[in-house]
C-alpha positions in Angstrom: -13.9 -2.0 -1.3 -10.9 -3.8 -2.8 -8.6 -6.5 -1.4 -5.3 -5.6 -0.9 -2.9 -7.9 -3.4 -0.9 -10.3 -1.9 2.4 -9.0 -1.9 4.3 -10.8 0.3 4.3 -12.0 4.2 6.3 -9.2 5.8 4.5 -6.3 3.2 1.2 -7.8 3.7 1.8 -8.3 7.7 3.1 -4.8 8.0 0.0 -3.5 6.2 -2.4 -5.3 8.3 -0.9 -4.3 11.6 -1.1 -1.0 10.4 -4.7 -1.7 9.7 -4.6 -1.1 5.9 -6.8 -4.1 4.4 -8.2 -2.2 1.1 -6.7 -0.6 -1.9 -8.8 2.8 -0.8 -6.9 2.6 2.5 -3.6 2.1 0.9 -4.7 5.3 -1.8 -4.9 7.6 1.6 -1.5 6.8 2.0 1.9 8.5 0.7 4.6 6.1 -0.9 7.0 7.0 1.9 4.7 6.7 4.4 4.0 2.9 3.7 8.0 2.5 3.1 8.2 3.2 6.9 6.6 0.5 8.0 8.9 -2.6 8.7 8.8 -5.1 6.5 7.7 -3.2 3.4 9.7 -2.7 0.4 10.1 -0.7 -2.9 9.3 -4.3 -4.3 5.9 -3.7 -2.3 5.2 -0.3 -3.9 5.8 -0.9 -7.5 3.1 -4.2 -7.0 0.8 -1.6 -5.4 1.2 1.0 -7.9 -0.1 -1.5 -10.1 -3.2 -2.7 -8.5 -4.0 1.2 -7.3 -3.7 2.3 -11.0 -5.7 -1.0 -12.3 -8.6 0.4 -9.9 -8.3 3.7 -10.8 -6.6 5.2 -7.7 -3.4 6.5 -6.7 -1.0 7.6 -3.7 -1.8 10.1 -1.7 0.7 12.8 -2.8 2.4 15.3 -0.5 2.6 15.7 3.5 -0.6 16.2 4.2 
């Protein structure tokens, strides 16, 4: 399992009180989905979408 990146305090707060401490976690997720947690940002995604496509993963895509 990968770390999460340190993104910043809210984004990283938000993500742990939603209880999403890995990069896998993050990859079951859609973009939107993660935007509607308070305290994360497009700033958070576009740092995300890094590390996810360093590791080889990706959003989720789609509602389901």
């Amino acid at each position: 399992m990968t770390d999460v990146p340190k993104i910043s305090g809210p984004a990283n707060d938000a993500l742990t009180e939603a209880g999403i401490t890995t990069l896998e976690q993050v990859a079951e997720h859609t973009e939107a989905e993660l935007l509607e947690l308070h305290g994360f940002g497009p700033k958070g995604i576009r740092l995300l979408r890094q590390a996810l496509t360093e590791a080889g993963l990706q959003f989720r895509s789609g509602p389901w």
